[in-house]
C-alpha positions in Angstrom: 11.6 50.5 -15.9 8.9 47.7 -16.9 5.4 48.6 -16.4 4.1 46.4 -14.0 0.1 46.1 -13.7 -1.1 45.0 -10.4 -4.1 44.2 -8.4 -5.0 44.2 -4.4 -6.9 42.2 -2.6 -7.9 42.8 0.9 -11.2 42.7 3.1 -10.0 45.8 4.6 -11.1 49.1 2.9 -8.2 50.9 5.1 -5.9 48.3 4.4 -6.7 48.3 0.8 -6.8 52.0 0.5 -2.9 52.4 2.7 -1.2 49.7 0.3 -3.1 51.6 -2.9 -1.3 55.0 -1.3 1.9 53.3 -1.3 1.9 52.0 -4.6 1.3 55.4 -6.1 4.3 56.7 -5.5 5.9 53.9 -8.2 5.2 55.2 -11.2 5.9 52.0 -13.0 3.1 50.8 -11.1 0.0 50.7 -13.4 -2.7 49.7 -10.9 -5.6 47.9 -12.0 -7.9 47.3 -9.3 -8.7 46.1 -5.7 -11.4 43.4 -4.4 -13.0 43.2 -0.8 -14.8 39.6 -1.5 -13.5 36.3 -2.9 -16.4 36.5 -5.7 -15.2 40.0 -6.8 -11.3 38.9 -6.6 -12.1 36.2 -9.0 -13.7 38.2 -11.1 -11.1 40.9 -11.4 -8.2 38.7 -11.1 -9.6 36.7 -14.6 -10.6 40.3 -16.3 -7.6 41.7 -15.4 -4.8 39.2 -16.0 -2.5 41.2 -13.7 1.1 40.5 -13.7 1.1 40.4 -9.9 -1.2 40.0 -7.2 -1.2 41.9 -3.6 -3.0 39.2 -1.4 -4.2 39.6 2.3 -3.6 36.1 3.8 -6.7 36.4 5.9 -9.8 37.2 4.0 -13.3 36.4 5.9 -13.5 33.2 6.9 -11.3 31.6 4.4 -7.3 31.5 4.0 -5.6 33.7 1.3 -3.7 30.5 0.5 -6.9 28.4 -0.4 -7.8 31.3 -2.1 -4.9 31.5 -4.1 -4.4 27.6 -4.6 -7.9 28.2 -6.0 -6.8 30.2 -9.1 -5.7 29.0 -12.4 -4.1 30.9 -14.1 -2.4 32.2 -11.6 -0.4 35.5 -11.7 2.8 36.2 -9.3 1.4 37.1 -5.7 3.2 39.1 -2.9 1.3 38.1 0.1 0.5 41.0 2.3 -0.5 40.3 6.4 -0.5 41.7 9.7 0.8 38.1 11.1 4.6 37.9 10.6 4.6 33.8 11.8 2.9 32.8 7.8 6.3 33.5 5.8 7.6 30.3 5.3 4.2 29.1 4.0 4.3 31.7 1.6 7.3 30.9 0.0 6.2 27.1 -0.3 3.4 28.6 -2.3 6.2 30.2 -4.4 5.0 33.8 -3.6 7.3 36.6 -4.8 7.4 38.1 -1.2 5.8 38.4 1.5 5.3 41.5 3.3 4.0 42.9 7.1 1.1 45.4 7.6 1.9 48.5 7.4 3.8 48.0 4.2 7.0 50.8 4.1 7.5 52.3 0.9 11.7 50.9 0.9 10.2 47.5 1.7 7.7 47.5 -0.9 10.3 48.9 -3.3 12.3 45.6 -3.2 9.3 43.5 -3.4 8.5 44.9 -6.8 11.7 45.1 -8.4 12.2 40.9 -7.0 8.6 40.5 -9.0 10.0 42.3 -12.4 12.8 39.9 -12.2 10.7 36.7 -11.2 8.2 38.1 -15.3 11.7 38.6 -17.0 12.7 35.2 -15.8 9.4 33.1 -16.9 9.3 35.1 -20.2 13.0 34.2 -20.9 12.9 30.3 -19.6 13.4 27.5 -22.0 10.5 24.7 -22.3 12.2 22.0 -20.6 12.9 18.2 -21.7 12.2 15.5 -19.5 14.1 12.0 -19.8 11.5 9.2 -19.0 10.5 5.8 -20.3 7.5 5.0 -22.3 6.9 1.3 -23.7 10.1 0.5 -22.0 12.3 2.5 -23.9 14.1 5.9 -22.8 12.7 8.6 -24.6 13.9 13.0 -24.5 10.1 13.8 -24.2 10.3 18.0 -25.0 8.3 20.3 -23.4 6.3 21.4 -25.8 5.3 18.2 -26.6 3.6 17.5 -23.1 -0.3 17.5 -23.5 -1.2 16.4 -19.7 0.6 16.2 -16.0 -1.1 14.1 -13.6 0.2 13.3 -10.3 0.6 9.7 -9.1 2.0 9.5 -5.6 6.3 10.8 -5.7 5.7 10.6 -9.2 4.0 12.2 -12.4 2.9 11.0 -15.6 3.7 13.6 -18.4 1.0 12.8 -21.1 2.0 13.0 -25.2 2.0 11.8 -28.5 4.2 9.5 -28.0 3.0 8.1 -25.5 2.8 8.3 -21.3 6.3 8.8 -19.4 6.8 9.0 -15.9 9.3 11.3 -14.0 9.9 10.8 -10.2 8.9 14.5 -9.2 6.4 16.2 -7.8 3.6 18.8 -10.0 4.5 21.9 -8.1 8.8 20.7 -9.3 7.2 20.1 -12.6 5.4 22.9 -13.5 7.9 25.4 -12.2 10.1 24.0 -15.1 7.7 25.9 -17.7 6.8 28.9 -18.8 4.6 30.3 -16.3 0.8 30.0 -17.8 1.8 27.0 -20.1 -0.7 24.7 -18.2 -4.0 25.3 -16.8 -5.3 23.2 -13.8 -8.4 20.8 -14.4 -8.6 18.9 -10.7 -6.6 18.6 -8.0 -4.0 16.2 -9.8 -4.1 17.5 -13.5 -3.1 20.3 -15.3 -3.9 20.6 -19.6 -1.1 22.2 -21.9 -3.2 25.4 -22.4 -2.5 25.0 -26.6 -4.3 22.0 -26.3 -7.6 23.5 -25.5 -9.8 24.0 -28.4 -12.8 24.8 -26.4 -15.5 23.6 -23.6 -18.9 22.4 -23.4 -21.6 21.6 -20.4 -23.1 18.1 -20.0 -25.4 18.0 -16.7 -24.0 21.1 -15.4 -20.7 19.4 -15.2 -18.1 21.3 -17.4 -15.5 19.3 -19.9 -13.0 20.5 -21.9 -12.0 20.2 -25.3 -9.0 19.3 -27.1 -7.4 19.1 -30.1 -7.6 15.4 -30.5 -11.6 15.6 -29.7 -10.5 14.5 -26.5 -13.2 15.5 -23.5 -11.6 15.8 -20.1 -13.7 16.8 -16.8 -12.9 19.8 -15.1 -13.9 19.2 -11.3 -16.3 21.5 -9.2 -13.4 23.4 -7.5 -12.0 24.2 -11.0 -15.1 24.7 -13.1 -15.5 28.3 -11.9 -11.9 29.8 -12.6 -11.3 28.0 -15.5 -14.6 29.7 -16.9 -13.9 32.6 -16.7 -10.7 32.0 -18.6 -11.7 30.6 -21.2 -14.8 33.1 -21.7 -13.7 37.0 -22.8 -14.6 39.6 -20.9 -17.4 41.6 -22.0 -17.0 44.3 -20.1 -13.7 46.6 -19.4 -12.3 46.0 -15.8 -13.2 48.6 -13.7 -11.9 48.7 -9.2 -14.1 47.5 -6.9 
């Protein structure tokens, strides 16, 4: 079976230390590490690169799902809570699973193999064409030839060398249609083909990106951190928390 290279994070040392047990008895399991604060899960989560992530939905004063709406890239996430009411939210979030404290080794065992399937599936998956209309005219825009999504209301505009189209859908729609990673997120309504990024630079202590055309895009406050540490390589080897 696929190695599968994982990461928890959890404000709870027993918590983190009970799900850690149960994982060990999966021997395709290759854990990497485990986080108690949102500075450290950042951290590890960019060093790491995990293919999944075991989140706690209630970490301090702050929501696993800002937390995880706050990363980019991010990795496949099984969402791990003692309230059993947040499930449905999960799964809008596109989580792999979602599982109830104490996690049982059978139920864990079916969250995994659903998350091996979920990394064969976005390694396998086509880039997608869109039909849309740029300069009036109805043009097969292909995936790979998307620089830039922005959202504009019902709608987004899908950003390329030909030119700007628009597609009635919505980012989340739209960005499940690619290869997971294929875009990185710059504000709340962007998202940059990551093969367009040549590099980045600071002006003011505001960060800006830059692409292949010599083009300088913003990256907004909420971003600038995540996207950092992407873009930078690690200098030191990941190590748990």
């Amino acid at each position: 079976m696929k190695q599968l290279s994982v990461v928890v994070i959890d404000d709870e040392p027993l918590c983190r230390q009970d799900l850690r047990d149960v994982l060990g008895k999966f021997p395709h399991v290759n854990f990497l590490g485990e986080a108690e604060t949102l500075p450290e899960a950042t951290d590890l989560i960019h060093k790491a690169m995990p293919d999944l992530l075991f989140l706690d939905l209630s970490l301090g004063h702050r929501s696993g799902f800002d937390f995880f709406r706050s990363i980019s890239p991010a990795p496949l996430c099984i969402a791990v809570t003692a309230d059993p009411t947040q499930g449905a939210t999960a799964f809008d979030f596109d989580f792999v699973d979602y599982l109830v404290k104490p996690v049982e080794e059978a139920r864990l065992g079916q969250a995994l193999k659903r998350a091996i399937r979920r990394i064969g599936d976005d390694r396998t998956r086509q880039m997608p064409t869109f039909l849309v209309e740029i300069s009036k005219k109805k043009v097969l825009l292909q995936g790979a030839e998307i620089q830039q999504i922005a959202a504009m209301g019902n709608y987004v505009v899908l950003h390329s060398g030909k030119g700007k189209g628009i597609l009635r859908s919505t980012m989340r729609e739209t960005l499940a249609q690619f290869p997971k990673g294929s875009f990185l997120q710059l504000s709340r309504g962007r998202w940059i083909a990551h093969d367009q990024i040549e590099g980045w630079e600071k002006k003011a202590s505001k960060l800006f990106l830059c692409l292949k055309d010599k083009t300088l895009l913003p990256v907004s406050r909420r971003n600038k951190s995540s996207l950092l540490r992407f873009l930078t390589p690690p200098r030191n080897s990941v190590s748990n928390y």
